[in-house]
C-alpha positions in Angstrom: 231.9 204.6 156.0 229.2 204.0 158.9 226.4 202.2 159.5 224.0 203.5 161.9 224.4 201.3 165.5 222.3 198.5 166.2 220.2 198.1 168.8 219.1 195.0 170.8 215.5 194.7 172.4 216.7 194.9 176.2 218.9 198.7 176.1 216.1 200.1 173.9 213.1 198.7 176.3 215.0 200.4 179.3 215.7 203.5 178.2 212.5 203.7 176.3 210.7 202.6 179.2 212.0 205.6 181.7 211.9 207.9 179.0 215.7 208.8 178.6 215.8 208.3 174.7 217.7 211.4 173.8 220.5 210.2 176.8 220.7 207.2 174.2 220.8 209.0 171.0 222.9 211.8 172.2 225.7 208.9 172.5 224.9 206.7 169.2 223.1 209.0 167.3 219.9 207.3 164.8 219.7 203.9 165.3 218.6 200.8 163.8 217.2 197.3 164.5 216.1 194.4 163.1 212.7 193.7 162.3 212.9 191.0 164.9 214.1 193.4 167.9 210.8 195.7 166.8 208.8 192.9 167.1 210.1 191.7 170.8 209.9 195.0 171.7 205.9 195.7 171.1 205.4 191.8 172.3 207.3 192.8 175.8 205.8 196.3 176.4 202.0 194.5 175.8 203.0 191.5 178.3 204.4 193.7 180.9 203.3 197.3 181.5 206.3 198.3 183.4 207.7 198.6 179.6 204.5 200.0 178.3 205.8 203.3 177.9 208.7 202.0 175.6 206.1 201.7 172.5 204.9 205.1 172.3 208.3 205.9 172.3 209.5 203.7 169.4 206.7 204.9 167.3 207.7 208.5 167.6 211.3 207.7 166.6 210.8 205.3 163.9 211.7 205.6 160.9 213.8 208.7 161.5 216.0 208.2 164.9 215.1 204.1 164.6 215.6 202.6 161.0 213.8 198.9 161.1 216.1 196.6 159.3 214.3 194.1 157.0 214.8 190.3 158.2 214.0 189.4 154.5 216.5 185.9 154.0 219.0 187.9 151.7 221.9 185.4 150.7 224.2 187.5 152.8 222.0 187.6 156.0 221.3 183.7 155.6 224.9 183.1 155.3 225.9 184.5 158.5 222.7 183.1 160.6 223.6 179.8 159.3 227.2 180.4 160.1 226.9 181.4 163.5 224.1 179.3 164.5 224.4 176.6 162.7 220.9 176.3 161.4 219.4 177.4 158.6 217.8 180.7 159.0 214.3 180.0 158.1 214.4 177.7 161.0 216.5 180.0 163.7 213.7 182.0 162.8 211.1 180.0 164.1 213.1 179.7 167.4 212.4 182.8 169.9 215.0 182.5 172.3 218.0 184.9 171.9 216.6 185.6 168.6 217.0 189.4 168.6 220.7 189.0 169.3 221.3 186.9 167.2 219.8 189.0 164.4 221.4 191.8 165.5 224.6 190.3 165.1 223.8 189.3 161.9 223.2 192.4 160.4 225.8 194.4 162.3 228.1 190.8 160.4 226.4 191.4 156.7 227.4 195.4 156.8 230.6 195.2 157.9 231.8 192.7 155.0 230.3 195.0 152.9 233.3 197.1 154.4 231.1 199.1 156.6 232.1 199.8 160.6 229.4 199.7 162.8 228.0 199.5 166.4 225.8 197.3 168.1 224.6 197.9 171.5 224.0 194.7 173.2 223.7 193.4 177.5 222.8 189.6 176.6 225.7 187.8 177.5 225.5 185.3 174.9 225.0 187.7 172.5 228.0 189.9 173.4 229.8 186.8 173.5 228.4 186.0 169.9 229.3 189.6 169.2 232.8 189.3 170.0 233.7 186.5 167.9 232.8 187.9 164.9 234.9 191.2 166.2 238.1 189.0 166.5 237.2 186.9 163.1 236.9 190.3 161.5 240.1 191.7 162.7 241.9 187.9 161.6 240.2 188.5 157.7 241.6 192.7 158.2 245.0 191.1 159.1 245.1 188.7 156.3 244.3 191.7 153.6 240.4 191.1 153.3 238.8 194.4 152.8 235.9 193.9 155.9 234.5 196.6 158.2 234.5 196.6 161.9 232.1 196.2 164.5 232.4 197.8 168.2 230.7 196.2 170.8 228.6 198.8 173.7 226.6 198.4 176.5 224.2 200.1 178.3 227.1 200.5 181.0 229.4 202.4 177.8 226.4 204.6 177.0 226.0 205.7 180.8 229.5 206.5 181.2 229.6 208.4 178.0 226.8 211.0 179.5 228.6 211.6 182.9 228.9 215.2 183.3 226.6 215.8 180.4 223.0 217.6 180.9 221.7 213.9 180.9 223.4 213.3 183.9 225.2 215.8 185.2 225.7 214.6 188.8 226.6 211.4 190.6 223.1 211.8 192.2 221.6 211.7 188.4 223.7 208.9 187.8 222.2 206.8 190.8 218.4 207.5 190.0 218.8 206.8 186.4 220.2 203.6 187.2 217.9 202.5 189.8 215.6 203.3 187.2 217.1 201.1 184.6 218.1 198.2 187.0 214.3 197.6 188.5 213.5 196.8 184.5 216.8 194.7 184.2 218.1 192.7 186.8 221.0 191.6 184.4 222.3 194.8 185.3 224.8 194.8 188.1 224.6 197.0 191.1 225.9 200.3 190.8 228.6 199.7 193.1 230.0 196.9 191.2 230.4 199.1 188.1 232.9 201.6 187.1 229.9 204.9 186.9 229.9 206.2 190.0 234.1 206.4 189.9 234.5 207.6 186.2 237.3 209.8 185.4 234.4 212.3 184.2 233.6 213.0 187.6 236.9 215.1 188.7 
């Protein structure tokens, strides 16, 4: 079984932001977040109106296309904050920075030892790296006969690649403006040249 994909603050601010939602959800379908990505998300598009655009947007898709996850301390959520962060969750909660990654994580961590597999769409680099340890600890408890879900790892570079060709971007030329796009929001975004989307396969 599934769980919906989980998304972090920064992918849903940009593509929020320039109004390309249903490029995202034509590639992950509905989507969920923690309650702690919802909130970063309002706090960012008041403190900087180039992301202003991104909350009108979230209100129209949530609940339906955005499920808010509850950041209640379950037993199961606390356990895996405490294990990957090494504090206890009341007070990683209290502590901003990287929060919604690590939250996301967390949640994507609590359904998939619950056996579920599920996505989480993620361009921090410490939370991809966070990310990707509990990928490889979940494959190490999958080898050793533990009945655990999956979780697959996606970028905002895996979602554009995914829409090449599509109506969402049907061109190379789309493909530039929408990145530009993206890229003057996010300067953790590489240049377009350095990145595999101008040469996918899709293209020929």
């Amino acid at each position: 079984m599934s769980h919906r994909p989980i998304i972090d603050a920064g992918p849903a601010l940009n593509f929020f932001s320039i109004n390309k939602e249903r490029l995202l959800l034509s590639v992950l379908g509905p989507l969920s977040t923690p309650e702690t990505v919802q909130d970063e998300v309002f706090r960012k598009c008041s403190q900087d109106r180039r992301f202003s655009p991104a909350a009108a947007i979230w209100r129209k898709l949530t609940p339906t296309w955005v499920q808010v996850l509850s950041d209640a301390p379950t037993l199961e959520l606390a356990a895996v904050v405490h294990r990957i962060t090494r504090q206890e969750m009341e007070q990683r909660m209290k502590q901003p920075r990287d929060l919604g990654e690590t939250m996301v994580v967390a949640h994507a961590v609590v359904a998939a030892e619950e056996g579920l597999s599920v996505t989480v769409l993620i361009d921090d680099g410490r939370g991809a790296q966070i990310a990707t340890a509990e990928i490889n600890r979940l494959r190490r408890l999958r080898a050793a006969g533990r009945n655990v879900g999956s979780i697959g790892l996606v970028s905002t570079l895996t979602v554009l690649e995914r829409t090449a060709t599509t109506p969402h971007l049907p061109d190379r030329a789309a493909m530039r403006t929408t990145y530009a796009r993206l890229r003057a929001l996010d300067d953790g975004l590489p240049p377009i040249e350095n990145t595999n989307l101008l040469a996918s396969a899709r293209w020929n």
